[in-house]
C-alpha positions as CSV (number, residue, x, y, z in Angstrom):
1,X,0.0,0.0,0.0
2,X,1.3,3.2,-1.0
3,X,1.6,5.7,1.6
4,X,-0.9,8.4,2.1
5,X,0.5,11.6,0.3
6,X,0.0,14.0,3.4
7,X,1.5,11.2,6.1
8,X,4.4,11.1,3.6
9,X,4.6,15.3,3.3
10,X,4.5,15.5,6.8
11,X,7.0,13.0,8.1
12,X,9.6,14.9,5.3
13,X,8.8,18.1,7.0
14,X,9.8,16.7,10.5
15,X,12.9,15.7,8.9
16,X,13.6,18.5,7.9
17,X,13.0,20.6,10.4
18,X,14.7,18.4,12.8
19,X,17.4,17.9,10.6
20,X,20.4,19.4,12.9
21,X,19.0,18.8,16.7
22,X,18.4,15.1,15.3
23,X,21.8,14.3,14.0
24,X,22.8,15.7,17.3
25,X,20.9,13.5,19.4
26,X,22.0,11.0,17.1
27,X,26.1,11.7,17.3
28,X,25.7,11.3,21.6
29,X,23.4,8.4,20.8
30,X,26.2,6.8,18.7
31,X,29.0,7.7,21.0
32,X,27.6,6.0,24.1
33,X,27.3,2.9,22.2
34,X,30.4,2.9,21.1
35,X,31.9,2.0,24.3
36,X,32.4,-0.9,27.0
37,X,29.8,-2.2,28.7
38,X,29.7,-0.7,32.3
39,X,31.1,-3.6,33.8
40,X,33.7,-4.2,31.8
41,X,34.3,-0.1,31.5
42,X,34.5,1.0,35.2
43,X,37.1,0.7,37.7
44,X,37.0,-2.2,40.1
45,X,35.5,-0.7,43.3
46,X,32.7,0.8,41.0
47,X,31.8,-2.3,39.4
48,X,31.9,-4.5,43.1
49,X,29.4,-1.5,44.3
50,X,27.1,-1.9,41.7
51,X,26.9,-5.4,42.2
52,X,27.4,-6.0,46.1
53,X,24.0,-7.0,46.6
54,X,23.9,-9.5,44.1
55,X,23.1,-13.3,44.7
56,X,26.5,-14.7,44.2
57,X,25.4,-16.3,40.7
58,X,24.1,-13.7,39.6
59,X,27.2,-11.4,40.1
60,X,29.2,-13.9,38.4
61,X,27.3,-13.7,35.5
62,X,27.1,-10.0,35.9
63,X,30.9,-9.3,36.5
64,X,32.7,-12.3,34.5
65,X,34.5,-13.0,37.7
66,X,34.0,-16.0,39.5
67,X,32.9,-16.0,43.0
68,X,32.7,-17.9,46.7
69,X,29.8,-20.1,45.5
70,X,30.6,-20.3,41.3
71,X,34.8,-21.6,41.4
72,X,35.5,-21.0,37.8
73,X,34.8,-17.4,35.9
74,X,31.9,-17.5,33.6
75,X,31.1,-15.7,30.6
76,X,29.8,-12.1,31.6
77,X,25.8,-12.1,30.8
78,X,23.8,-8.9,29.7
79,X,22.8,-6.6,32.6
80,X,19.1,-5.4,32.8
81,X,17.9,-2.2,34.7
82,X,15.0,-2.3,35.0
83,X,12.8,1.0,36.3
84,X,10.2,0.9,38.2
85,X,7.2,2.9,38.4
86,X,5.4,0.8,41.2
87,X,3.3,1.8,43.8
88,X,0.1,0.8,45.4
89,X,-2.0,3.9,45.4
90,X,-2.3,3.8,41.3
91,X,-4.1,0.7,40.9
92,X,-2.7,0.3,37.1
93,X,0.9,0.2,39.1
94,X,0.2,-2.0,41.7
95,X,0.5,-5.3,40.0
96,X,4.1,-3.8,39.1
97,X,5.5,-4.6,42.7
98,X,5.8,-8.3,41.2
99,X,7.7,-8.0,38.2
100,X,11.0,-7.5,38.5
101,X,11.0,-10.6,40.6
102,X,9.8,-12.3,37.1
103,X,12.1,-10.1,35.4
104,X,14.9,-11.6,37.1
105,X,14.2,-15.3,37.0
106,X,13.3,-14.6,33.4
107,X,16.9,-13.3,32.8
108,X,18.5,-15.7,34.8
109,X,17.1,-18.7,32.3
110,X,18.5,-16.9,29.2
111,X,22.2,-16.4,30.8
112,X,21.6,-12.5,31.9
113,X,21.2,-10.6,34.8
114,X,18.5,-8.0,36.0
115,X,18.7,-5.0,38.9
116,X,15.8,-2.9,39.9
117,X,18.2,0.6,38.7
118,X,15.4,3.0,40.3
119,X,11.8,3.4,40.6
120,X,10.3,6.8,40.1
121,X,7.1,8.6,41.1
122,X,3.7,8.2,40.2
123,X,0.9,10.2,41.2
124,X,-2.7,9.9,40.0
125,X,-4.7,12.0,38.7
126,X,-7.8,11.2,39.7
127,X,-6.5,11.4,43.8
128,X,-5.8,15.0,43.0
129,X,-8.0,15.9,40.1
130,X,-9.2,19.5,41.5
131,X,-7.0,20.4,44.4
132,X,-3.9,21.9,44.6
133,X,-1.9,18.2,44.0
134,X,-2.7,18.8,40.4
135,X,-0.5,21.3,40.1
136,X,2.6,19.6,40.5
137,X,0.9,17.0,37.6
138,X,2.5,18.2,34.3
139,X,6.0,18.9,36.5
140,X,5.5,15.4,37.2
141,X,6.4,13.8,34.0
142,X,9.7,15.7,33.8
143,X,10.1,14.7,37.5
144,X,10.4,11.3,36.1
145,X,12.3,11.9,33.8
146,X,15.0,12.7,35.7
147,X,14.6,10.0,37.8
148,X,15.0,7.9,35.0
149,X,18.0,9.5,33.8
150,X,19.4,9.1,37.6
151,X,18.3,5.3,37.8
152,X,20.2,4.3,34.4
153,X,23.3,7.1,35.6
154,X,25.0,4.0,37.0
155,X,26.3,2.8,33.8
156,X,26.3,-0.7,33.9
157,X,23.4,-1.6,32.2
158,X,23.3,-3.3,28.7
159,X,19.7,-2.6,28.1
160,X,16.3,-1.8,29.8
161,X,13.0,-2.4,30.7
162,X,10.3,0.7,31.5
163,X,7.8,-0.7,34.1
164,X,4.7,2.1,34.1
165,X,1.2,2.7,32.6
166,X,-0.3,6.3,33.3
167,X,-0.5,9.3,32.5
168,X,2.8,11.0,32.8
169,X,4.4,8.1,33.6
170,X,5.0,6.6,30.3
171,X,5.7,10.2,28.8
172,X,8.2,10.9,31.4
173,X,10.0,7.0,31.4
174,X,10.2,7.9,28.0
175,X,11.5,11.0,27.8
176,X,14.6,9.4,30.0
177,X,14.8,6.0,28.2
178,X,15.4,8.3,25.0
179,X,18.7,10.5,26.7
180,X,20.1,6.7,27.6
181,X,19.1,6.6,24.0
182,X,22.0,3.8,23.1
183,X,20.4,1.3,25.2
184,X,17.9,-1.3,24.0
185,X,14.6,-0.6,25.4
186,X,11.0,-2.5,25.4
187,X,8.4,-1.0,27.9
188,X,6.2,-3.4,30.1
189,X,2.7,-2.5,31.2
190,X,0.0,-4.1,33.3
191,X,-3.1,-3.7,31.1
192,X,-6.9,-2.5,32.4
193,X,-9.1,-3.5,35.8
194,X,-12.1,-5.1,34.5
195,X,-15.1,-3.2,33.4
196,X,-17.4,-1.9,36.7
197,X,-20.2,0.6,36.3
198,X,-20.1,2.1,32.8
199,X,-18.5,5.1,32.0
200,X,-21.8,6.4,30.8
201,X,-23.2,5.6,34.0
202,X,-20.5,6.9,36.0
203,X,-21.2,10.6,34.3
204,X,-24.6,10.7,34.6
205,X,-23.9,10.2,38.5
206,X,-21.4,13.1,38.3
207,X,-24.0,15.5,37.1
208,X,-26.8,14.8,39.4
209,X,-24.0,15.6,41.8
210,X,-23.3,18.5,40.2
211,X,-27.1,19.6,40.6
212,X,-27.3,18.4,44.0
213,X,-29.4,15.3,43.3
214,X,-26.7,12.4,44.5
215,X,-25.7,12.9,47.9
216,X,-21.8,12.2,48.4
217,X,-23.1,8.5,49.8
218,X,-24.8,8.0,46.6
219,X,-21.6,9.6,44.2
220,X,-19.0,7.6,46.5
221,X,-20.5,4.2,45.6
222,X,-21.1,4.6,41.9
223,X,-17.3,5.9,41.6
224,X,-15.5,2.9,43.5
225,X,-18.3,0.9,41.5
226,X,-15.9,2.0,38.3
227,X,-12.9,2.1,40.4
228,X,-12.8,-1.2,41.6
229,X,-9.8,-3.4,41.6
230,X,-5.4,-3.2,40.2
231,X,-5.1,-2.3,36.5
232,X,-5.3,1.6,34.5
233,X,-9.2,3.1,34.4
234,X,-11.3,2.0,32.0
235,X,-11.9,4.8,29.8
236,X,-9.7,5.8,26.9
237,X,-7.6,8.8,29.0
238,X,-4.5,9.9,28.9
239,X,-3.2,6.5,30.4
240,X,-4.6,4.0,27.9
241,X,-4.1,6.1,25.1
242,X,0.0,5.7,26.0
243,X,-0.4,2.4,25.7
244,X,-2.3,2.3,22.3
245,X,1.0,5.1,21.2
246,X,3.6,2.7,22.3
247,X,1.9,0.1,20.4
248,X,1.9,2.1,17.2
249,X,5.7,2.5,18.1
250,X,6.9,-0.7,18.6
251,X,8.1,-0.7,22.0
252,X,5.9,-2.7,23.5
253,X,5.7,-6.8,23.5
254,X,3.1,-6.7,20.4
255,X,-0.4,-7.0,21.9
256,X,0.3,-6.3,25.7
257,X,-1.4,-3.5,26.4
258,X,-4.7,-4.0,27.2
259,X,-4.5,-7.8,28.3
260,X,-6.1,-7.6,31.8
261,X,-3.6,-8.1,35.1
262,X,-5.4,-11.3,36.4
263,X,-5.2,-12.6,33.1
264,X,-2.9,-15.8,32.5
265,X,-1.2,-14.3,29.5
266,X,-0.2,-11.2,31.3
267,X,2.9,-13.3,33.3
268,X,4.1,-14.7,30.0
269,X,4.0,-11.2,28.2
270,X,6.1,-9.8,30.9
271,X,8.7,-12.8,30.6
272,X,8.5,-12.3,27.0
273,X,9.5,-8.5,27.5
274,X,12.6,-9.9,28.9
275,X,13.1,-12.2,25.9
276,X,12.4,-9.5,23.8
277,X,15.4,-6.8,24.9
278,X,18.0,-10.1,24.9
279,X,17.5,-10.6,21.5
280,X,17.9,-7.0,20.8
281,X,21.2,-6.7,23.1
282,X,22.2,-10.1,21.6
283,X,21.7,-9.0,17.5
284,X,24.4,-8.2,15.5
285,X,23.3,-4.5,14.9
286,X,21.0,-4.4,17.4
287,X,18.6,-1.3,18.0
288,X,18.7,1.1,20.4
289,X,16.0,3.4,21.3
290,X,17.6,6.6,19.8
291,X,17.1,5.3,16.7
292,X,14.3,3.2,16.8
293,X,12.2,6.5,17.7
294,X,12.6,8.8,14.5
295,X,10.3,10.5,12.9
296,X,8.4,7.6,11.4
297,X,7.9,5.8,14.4
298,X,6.1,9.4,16.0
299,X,5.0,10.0,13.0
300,X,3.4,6.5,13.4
301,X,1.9,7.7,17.1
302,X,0.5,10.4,16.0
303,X,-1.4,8.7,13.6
304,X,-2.7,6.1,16.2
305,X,-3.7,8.7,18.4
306,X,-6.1,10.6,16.1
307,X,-7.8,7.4,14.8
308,X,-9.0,6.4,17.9
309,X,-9.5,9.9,19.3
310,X,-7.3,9.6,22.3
311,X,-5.8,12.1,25.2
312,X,-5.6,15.4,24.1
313,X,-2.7,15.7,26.5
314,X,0.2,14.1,23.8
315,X,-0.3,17.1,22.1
316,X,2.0,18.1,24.8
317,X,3.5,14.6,26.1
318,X,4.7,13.8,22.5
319,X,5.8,16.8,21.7
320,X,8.0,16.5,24.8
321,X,8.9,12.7,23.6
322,X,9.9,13.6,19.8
323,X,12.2,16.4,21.5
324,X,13.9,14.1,23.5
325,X,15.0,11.9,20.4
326,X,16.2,15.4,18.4
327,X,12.7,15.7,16.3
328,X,10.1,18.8,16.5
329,X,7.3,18.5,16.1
330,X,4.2,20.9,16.2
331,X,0.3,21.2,16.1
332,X,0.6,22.2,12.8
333,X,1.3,18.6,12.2
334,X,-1.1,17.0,14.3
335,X,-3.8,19.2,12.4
336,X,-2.7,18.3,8.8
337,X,-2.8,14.5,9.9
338,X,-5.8,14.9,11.3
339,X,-7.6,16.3,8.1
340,X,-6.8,13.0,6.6
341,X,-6.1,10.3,8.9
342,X,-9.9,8.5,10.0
343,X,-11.8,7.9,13.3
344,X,-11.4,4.3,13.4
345,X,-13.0,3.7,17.1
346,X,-15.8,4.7,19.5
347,X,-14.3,4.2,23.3
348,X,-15.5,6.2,26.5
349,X,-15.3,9.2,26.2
350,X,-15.7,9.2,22.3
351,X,-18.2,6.4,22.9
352,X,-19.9,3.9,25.0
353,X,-17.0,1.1,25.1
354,X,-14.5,1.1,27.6
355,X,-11.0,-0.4,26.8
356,X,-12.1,-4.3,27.4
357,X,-14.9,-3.8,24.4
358,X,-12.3,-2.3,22.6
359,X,-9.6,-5.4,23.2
360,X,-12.3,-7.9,22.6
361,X,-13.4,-5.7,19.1
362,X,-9.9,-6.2,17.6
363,X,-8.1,-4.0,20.2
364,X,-4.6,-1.8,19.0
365,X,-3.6,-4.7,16.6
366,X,-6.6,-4.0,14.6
367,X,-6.7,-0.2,14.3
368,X,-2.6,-1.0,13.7
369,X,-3.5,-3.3,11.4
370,X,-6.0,-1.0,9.1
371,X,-3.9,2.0,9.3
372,X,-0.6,0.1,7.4
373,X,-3.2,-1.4,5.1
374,X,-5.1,2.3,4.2
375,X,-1.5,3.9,4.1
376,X,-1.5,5.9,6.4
377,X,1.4,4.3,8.9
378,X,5.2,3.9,7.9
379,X,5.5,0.1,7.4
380,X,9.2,0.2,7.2
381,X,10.1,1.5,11.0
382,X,12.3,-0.4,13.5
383,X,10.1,-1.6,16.4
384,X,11.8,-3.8,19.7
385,X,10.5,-7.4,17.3
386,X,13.0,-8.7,14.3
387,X,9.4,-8.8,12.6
388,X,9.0,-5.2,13.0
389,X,5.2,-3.1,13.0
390,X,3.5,-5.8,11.3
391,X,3.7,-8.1,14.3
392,X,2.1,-5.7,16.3
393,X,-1.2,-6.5,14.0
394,X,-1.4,-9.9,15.8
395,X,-3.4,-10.6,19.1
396,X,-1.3,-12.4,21.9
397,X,-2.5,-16.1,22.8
398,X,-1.6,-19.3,24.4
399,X,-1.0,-22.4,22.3
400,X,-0.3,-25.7,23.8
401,X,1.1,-23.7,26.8
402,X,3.3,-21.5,25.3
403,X,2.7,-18.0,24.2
404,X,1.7,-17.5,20.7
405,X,0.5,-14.6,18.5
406,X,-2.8,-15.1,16.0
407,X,-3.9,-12.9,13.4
408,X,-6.8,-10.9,13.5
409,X,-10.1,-10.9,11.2
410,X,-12.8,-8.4,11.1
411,X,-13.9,-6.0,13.7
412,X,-16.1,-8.6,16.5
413,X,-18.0,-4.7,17.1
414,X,-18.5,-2.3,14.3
415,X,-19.6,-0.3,16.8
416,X,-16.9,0.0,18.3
417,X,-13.4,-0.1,16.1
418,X,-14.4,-0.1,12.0
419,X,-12.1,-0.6,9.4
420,X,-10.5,2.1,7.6
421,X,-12.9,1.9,4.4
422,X,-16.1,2.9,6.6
423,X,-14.8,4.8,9.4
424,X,-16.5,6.7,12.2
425,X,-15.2,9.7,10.8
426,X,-13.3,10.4,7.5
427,X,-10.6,13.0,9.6
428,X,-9.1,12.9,13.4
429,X,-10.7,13.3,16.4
430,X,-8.5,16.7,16.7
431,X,-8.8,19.8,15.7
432,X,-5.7,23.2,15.7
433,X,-7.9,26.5,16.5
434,X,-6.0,29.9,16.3
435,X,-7.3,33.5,15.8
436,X,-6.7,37.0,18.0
437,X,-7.1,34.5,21.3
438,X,-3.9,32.6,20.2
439,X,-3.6,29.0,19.2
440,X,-5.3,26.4,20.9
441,X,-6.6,22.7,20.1
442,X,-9.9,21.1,20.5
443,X,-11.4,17.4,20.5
444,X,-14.2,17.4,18.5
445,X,-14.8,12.9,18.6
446,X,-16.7,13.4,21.3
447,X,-18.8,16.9,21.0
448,X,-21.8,16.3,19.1
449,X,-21.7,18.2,15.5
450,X,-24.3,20.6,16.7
451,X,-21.7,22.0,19.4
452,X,-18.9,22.2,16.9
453,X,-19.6,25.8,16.7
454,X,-20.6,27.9,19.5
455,X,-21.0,32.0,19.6
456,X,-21.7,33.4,22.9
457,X,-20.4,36.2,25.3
458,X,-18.0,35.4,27.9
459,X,-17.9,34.9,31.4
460,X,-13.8,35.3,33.0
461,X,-12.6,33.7,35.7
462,X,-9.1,33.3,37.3
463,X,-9.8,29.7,38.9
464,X,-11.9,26.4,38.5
465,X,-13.2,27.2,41.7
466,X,-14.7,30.9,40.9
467,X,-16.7,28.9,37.8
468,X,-17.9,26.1,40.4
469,X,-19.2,28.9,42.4
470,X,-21.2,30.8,39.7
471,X,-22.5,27.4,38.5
472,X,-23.3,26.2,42.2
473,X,-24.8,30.1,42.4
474,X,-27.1,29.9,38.7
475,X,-25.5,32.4,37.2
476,X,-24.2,30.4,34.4
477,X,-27.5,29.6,33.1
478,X,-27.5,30.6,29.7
479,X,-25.3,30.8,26.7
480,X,-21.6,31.4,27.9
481,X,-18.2,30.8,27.2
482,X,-16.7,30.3,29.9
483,X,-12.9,31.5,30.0
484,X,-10.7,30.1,32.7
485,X,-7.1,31.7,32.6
486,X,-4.0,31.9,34.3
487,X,-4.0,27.9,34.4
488,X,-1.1,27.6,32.0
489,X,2.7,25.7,33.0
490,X,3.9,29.0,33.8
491,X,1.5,30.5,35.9
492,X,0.6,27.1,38.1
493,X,1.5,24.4,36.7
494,X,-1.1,23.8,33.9
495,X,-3.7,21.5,35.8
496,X,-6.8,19.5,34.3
497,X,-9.7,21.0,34.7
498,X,-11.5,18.0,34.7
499,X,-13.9,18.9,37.6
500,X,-15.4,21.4,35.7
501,X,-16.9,19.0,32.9
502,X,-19.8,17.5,35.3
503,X,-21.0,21.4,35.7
504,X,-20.3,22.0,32.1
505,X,-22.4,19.2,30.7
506,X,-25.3,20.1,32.6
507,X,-25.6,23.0,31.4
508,X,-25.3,21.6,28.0
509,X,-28.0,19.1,28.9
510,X,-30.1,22.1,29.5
511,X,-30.2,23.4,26.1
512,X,-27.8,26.0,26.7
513,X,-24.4,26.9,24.0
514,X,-22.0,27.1,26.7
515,X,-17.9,26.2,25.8
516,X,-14.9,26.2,27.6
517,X,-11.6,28.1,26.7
518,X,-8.5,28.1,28.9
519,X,-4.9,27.7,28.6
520,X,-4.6,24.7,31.3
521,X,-5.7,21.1,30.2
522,X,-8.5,18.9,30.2
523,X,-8.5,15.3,31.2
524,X,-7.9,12.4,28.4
525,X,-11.2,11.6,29.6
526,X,-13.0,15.1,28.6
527,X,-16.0,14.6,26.1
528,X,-18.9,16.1,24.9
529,X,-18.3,19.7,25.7
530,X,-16.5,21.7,23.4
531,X,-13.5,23.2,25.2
532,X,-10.6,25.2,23.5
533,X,-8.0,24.1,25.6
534,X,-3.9,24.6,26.0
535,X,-4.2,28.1,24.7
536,X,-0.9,29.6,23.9
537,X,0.5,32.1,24.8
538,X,-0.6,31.5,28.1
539,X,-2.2,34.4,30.2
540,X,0.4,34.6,32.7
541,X,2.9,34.9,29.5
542,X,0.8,38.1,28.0
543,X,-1.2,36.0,26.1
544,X,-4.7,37.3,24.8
545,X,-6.5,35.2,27.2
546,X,-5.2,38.2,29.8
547,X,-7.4,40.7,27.2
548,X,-11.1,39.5,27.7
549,X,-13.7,41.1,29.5
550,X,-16.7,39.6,30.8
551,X,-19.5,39.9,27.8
552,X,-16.8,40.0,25.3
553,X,-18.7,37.8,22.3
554,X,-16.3,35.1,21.7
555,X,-16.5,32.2,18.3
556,X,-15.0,29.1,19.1
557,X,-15.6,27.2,15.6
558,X,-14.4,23.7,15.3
559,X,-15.0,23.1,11.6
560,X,-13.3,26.6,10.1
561,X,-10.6,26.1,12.9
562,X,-10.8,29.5,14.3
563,X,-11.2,31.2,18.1
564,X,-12.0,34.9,18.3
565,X,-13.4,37.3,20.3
566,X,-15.9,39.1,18.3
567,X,-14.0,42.8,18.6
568,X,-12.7,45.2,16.4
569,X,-9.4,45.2,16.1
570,X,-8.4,48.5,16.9
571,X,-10.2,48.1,20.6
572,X,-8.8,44.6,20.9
573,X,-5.0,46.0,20.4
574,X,-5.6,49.2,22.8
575,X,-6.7,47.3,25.9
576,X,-4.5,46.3,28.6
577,X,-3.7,43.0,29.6
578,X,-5.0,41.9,33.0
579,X,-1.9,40.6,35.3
580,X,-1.9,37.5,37.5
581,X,-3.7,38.9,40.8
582,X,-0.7,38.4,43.3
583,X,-2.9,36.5,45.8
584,X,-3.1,34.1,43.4
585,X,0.2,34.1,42.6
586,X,1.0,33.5,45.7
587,X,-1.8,30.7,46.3
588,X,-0.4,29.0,43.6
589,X,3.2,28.6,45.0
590,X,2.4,27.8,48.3
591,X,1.5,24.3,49.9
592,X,1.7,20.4,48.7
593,X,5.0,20.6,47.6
594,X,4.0,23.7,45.1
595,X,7.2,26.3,46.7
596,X,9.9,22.9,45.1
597,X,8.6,23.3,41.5
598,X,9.2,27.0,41.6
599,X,12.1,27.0,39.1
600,X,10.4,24.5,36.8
601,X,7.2,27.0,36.6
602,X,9.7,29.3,35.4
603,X,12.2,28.0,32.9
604,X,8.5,25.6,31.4
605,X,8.1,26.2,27.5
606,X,4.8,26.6,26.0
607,X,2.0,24.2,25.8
608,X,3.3,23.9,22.2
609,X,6.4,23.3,22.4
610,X,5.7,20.6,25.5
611,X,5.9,22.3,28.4
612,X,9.3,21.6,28.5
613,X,11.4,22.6,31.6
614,X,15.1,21.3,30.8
615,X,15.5,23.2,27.6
């Protein structure tokens, strides 16, 4: 199948773009691997430290040198590290305590060696969705980052696994794995709980809430009802829509990312991630991540993302990921894609489905699958399997006890992923919106086409909790656009505004035109209310969002692509900016934690360009 002519166009362009910050990420990436391996590199007292702990066997194989219990010297075995995103307060992370005991046995049976190099933190966003916690979110994933970098800064590790699942986790493992670009790396997930209450369900709970209709009794049973047991939510969010990206990539095990925790095959995939990084360490000309991950390969994510209408937050994560590995990419790009690439799947909140309907439908093998086939995925990257992308078409199954791969046939649930000839949608679930308010992006897969465009005067507010209080006090009954600023990285950190939708919808639900329009996030699990969000410049950074007034009539148009405030532009260009009212400044740098990501509020690069805080 011949590529599709705008895929093609806009891969070149990232090339070219990227053209000298990738062939310098390339020349380090070349010039770690050109040396020892750590243990055959360092001096002596570095090499017993990094391997004091060891079982004795296991340090043999790991130094070369024999030991008290192994007489004669064996034949130095690859080193693992693995890092560990574990904890039990995410309940996608908690079956991760486990692995690296499986890692290591798994290692040990194939001649190698595996160390836990670090774990780093985790937070969830549903804990601190709406308080100050979700401030330090975005920080997060650079946060991890660098405790990435700082796990593999030991040096004696041939390759590596990347144990996480959520939402800035992955990002942020990634991000690291990429500046230890030389090594061979595969990442290793846990897959979904099993499906509780519906997500349909679950937000029509919300918003009696929101109305006072549920008492907190009432609201607290129907969310642990969808919160139930280990493994990521159930929706397609931020977290599951890294896992359908890494799929697209090749760095997973093919077909492990949505294969439940309890599951018997689940054990087995995790051994076979082990497999899977030998064999890489153990080729020839073996692959490391720096160069698996060119432009293709995100290209390739990109393209997975808008066909199944995932997190609107990798229009930052990713563009945080491709800089990591040299590349630059912009929303330009994800807007050109998404004029031609096609909705392939209805999942929560695009849909009814959660992500076991969506497994048992054909899952990311099929949407893989019908994307190489329409031409609208590079066929030809490198991916962590000899067999490269196409094996990642294949569902993961056990024959005669042993782990197998099968391929897949037709969709089991046109109503939930289609094939690329009769798609949901012929364009992306994304759309690039820029006028005299900056530029912004929307996700229209879930807004109904009658909310697609929506003209209304504005309401301003400096905080979610100054809209909550106007909605909780009626005055937000009637058409509005509500504009929530000063909720970019630089001003506090750039939380979701996610408590805002149950407020949001109901007025909706009322017949009322109502938007949202701020230059802080909205969850991967935001839907049916149109919401022009990541608006850049940010407020705090004199963006125009600093400009409106209350009444100010304000377009935000999904199908031309535009936001505006309805103003001439003479008046528009006289008035004065409003300034970050210093008791909230000071509110937002104060408490949880907030005063130690001061400096990383300060140095953070647009929503555009990633929210970047170590360039």
């Amino acid at each position: 199948m011949t590529l599709n002519a705008t895929v093609a166009k806009v891969t070149a362009r990232i090339a070219l773009r990227s053209q000298s910050t990738r062939a310098a990420y390339l020349e380090q990436v070349n010039a770690a691997a050109d040396r020892e391996s750590g243990a055959d590199r360092l001096g002596c007292a570095n090499v017993a430290h990094a391997f004091a702990a060891m079982p004795a066997a296991d340090k043999s194989r790991a130094s070369g040198l024999a030991s008290i219990t192994v007489v004669s010297a064996t034949a130095r075995g690859p080193n693992i590290g693995v890092v560990n995103a574990y904890n039990d307060l995410l309940s996608a992370h908690a079956p991760l305590q486990h692995y690296p005991d499986l890692i290591k046995d798994e290692a040990r049976k194939w001649g190698a060696t595996a160390q836990v190099a670090g774990g780093v933190p985790a937070m969830c966003d549903g804990v601190t969705q709406g308080t100050p916690g979700m401030e330090l979110s975005l920080f997060s994933r650079d946060v991890i980052a660098m405790s990435t970098a700082v796990s593999l800064s030991h040096d004696v590790f041939d390759a590596a696994l990347m144990l996480g699942v959520c939402d800035k986790i992955v990002p942020g493992l990634l991000i690291g794995a990429l500046h230890f670009g030389h090594l061979p790396t595969v990442f290793v997930p846990a897959g979904p709980m099993g499906s509780g209450l519906s997500n349909n369900e679950k937000s029509k709970v919300r918003e009696l809430a929101a109305q006072g209709l549920v008492d907190r009794t009432e609201l607290l049973k129907a969310e642990s009802a969808a919160y139930h047991s280990e493994g990521t939510c159930t929706f397609y969010g931020t977290a599951n829509s890294n896992q359908m990206l890494l799929e697209a990539m090749g760095l997973h095990v093919p077909g492990t990312a949505f294969v439940n925790p309890g599951d018997g095959l689940r054990n087995e995939l995790t051994r076979e991630s082990v497999r899977t990084v030998l064999q890489l360490v153990k080729a020839k000309n073996f692959t490391p991540i720096g160069q698996l991950v060119d432009e293709r390969c995100i290209v390739n994510a990109m393209v997975a993302l808008l066909a199944t209408g995932g997190s609107t937050n990798h229009l930052i994560h990713w563009v945080a990921v491709a800089r990591a590995a040299g590349l630059i990419i912009d929303w330009d790009d994800f807007s050109e894609l998404s004029n031609v690439v096609p909705l392939l799947t209805r999942i929560y909140p695009n849909g009814s489905a959660d992500v076991n309907q969506f497994q048992a439908a054909g899952g990311p093998g099929y949407v893989i699958r019908e994307l190489l086939d329409a031409g609208y995925m590079h066929p030809d990257v490198l991916t962590v399997r000899a067999g490269g992308i196409r094996e990642f078409t294949q569902r993961p199954v056990e024959a005669n006890g042993q782990l197998a791969w099968e391929k897949l046939g037709v969709s089991k649930d046109e109503t939930v992923v289609r094939p690329a000839t009769s798609p949901f949608s012929v364009t992306g679930g994304l759309r690039l919106l820029q006028g005299n308010l900056g530029r912004s992006v929307i996700k229209v897969s879930a807004v109904p086409e009658a909310c697609h465009v929506i003209e209304a005067p504005a309401q301003v507010f400096n905080s979610q909790e100054e809209l909550l209080a106007a909605f909780k006090a009626g005055s937000l009954n009637k058409d509005v656009v509500c504009v929530v600023r000063w909720q970019g990285p630089q001003a506090n950190g750039m939380p979701e505004l996610h408590k805002l939708t149950p407020s949001l919808a109901v007025l909706q639900g009322q017949g009322f035109k109502v938007a949202l329009v701020t230059d802080g996030r909205m969850s991967g699990a935001s839907g049916k209310v149109p919401a022009a969000i990541h608006v850049s410049p940010e407020a705090a950074a004199g963006g125009a969002l600093a400009r409106v007034l209350d009444g100010d009539v304000i377009r935000l148009d999904a199908v031309a692509g535009t936001l505006q405030v309805l103003i001439d532009e003479e008046t528009w260009n006289a008035r004065i900016p409003a300034t970050l009212p210093p008791e909230l400044q000071a509110a937002n740098s104060r408490g949880i934690g907030r005063e130690l990501f001061a400096n990383l509020r300060k140095h953070a690069l647009k929503a555009e360009e990633g929210a970047c805080t170590w360039l």
